[in-house]
C-alpha positions in Angstrom: -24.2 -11.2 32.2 -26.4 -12.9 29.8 -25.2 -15.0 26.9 -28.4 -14.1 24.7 -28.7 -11.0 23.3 -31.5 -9.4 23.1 -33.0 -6.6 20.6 -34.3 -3.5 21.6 -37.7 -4.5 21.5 -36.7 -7.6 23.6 -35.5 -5.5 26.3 -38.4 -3.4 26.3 -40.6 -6.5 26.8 -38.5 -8.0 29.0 -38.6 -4.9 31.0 -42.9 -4.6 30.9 -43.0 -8.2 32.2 -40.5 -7.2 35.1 -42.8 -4.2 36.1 -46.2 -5.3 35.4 -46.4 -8.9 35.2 -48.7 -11.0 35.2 -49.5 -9.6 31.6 -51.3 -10.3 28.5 -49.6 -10.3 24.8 -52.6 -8.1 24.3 -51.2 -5.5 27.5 -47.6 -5.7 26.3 -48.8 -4.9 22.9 -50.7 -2.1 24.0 -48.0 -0.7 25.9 -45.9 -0.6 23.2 -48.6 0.0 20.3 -48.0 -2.4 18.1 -49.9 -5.3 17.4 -50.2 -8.6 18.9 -49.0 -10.7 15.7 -46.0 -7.9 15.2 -45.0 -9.6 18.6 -46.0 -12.6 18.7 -42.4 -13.9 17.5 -40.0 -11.8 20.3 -42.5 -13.5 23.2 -41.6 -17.1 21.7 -38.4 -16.2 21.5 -38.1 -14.7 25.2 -40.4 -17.4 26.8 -38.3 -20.3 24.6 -35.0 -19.3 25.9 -36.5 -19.4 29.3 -36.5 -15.2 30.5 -40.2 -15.6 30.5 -42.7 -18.0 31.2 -46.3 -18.0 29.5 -49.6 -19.3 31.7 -52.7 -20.3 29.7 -55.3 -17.4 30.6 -52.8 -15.5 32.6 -50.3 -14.2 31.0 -46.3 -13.7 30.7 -44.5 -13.8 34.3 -40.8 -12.8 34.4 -38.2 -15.7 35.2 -35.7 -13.8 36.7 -33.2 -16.3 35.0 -29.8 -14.7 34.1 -28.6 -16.0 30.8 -25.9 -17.6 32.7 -28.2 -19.4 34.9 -30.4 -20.3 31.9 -26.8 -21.5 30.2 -26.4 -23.6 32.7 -30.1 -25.2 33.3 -29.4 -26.4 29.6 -26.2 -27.7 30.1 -27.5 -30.2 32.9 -30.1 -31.4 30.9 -27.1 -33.1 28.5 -26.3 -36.3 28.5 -22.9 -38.6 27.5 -25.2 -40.8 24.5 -26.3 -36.9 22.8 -22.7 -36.1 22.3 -20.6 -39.2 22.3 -18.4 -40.4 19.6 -17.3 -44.1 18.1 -14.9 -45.7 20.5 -11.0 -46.6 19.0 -10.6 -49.8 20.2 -7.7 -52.3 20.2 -7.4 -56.3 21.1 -5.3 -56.9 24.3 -3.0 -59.0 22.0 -1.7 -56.0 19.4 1.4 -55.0 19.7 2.5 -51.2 21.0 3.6 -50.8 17.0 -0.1 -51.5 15.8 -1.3 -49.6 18.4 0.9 -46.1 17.3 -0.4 -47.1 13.6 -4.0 -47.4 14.8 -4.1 -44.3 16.7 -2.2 -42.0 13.7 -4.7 -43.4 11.5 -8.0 -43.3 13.5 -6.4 -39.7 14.8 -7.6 -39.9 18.4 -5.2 -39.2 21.1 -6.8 -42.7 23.5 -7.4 -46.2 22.7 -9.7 -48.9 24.3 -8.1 -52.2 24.7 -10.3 -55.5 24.7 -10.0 -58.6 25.4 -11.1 -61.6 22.9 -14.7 -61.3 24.3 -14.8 -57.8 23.4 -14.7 -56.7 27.0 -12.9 -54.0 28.4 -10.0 -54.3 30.1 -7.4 -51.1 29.9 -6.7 -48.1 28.0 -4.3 -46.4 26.0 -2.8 -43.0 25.7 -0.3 -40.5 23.6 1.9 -40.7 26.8 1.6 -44.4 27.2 3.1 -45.2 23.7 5.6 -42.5 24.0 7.1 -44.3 26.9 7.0 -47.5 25.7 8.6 -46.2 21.9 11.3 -44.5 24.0 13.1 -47.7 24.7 15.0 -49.8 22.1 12.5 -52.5 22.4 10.7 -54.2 19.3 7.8 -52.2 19.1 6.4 -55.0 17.5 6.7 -57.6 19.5 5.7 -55.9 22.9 1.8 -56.3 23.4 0.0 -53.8 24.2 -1.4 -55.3 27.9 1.9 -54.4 29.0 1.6 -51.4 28.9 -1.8 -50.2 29.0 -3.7 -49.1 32.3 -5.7 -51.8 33.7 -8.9 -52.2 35.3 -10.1 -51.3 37.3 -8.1 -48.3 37.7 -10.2 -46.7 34.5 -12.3 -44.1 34.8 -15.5 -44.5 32.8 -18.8 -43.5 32.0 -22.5 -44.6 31.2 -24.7 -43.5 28.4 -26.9 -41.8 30.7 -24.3 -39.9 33.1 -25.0 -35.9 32.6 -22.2 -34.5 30.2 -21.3 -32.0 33.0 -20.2 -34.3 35.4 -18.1 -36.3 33.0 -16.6 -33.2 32.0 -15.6 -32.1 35.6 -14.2 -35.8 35.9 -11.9 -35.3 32.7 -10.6 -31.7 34.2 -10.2 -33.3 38.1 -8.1 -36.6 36.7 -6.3 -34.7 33.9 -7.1 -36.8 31.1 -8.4 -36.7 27.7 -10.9 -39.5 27.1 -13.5 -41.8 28.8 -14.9 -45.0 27.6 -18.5 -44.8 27.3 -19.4 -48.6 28.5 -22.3 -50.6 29.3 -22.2 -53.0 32.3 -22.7 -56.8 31.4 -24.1 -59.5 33.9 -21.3 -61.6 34.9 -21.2 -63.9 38.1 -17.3 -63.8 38.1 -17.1 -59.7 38.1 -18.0 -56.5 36.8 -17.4 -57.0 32.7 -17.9 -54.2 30.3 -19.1 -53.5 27.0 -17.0 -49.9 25.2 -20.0 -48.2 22.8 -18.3 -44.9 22.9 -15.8 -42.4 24.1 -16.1 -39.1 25.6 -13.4 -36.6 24.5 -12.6 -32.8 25.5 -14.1 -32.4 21.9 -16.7 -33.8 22.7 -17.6 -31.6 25.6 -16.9 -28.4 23.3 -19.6 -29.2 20.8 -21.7 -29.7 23.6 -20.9 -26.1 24.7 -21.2 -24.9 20.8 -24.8 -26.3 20.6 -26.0 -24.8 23.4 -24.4 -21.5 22.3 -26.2 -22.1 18.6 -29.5 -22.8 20.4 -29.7 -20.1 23.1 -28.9 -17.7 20.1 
């Protein structure tokens, strides 16, 4: 089932290519009799979503890419730093009260907690702060590095991972953000930098601009 659709003339090209190709614009054209330039713009459309492909001083050759197939060629070719967003982030010594404010305000559903170098060391979430507001302790004198989720049980993800498999990784662990970190030289351990975040959102805009482009 393809997720482009195509226009008659469209079809009836596509359908040429299938049967004849290799073929000229000139042969389609003639085929059809119309001219080349009244074509010109449904071959760059069908060779630029990726249902043909054009060789120099051969002609058009049919893909025989699906749109689904071609849906998902695109999507592997996406990566976390196109489509990620400005991390939330919160110092290990706030308390759970700052953290609710924080997160109504900033209206994400997970925070990043960092130490005083910046570094990451746990995360935040909706259910985290529900649990802990659920008590009758002082939200404001509880820190937040109580009860946060520590490293190195965090999930995260590089600038350069493919949007897909960070997307799999939020649907497999069942949660709803991942840092986006860089690693930093340390002889002690493994120390990260947060420079973004990775949300379900995310991923559906990623899925919308496809959609816009293949269309």
């Amino acid at each position: 089932m393809r997720t482009i659709e195509l226009n008659q003339r469209q079809e009836l090209i596509l359908q040429i290519v299938k049967d004849s190709g290799p073929i000229t614009g000139e042969q389609i054209a003639d085929k059809l009799s119309l001219t080349r330039a009244t074509l010109r713009p449904d071959l760059a459309i069908l060779t630029m979503a990726g249902f043909l492909d054009a060789r120099p001083r051969v002609g058009y050759f049919y893909t025989g890419k699906t749109g689904s197939q071609l849906f998902t060629e695109r999507l592997k070719k996406l990566f976390v730093k196109d489509f990620q967003s400005i991390p939330v982030v919160v110092n290990e010594s706030a308390s759970v009260y700052d953290a609710i404010v924080t997160m109504f305000l900033e209206d994400v559903g997970t925070l990043f907690v960092v130490d005083k170098d910046s570094h990451l060391i746990g995360v935040l979430s909706r259910k985290d702060l529900l649990r802990a507001s659920m008590g009758k302790q002082d939200l404001e004198t509880i820190p937040v590095n109580i009860i946060m989720t520590r490293m190195p049980n965090i999930t995260t993800c590089k600038p350069d991972d493919l949007l897909i498999d960070v997307a799999n990784t939020l649907i497999n662990k069942q949660i709803d953000a991942l840092p986006v970190v860089l690693k930093i030289a340390d002889e002690s351990n493994e120390k990260y930098e947060v420079i973004g975040r990775i949300t379900k959102t995310n991923i559906t805009k990623a899925f919308v601009h496809i959609a816009n482009e293949m269309h």
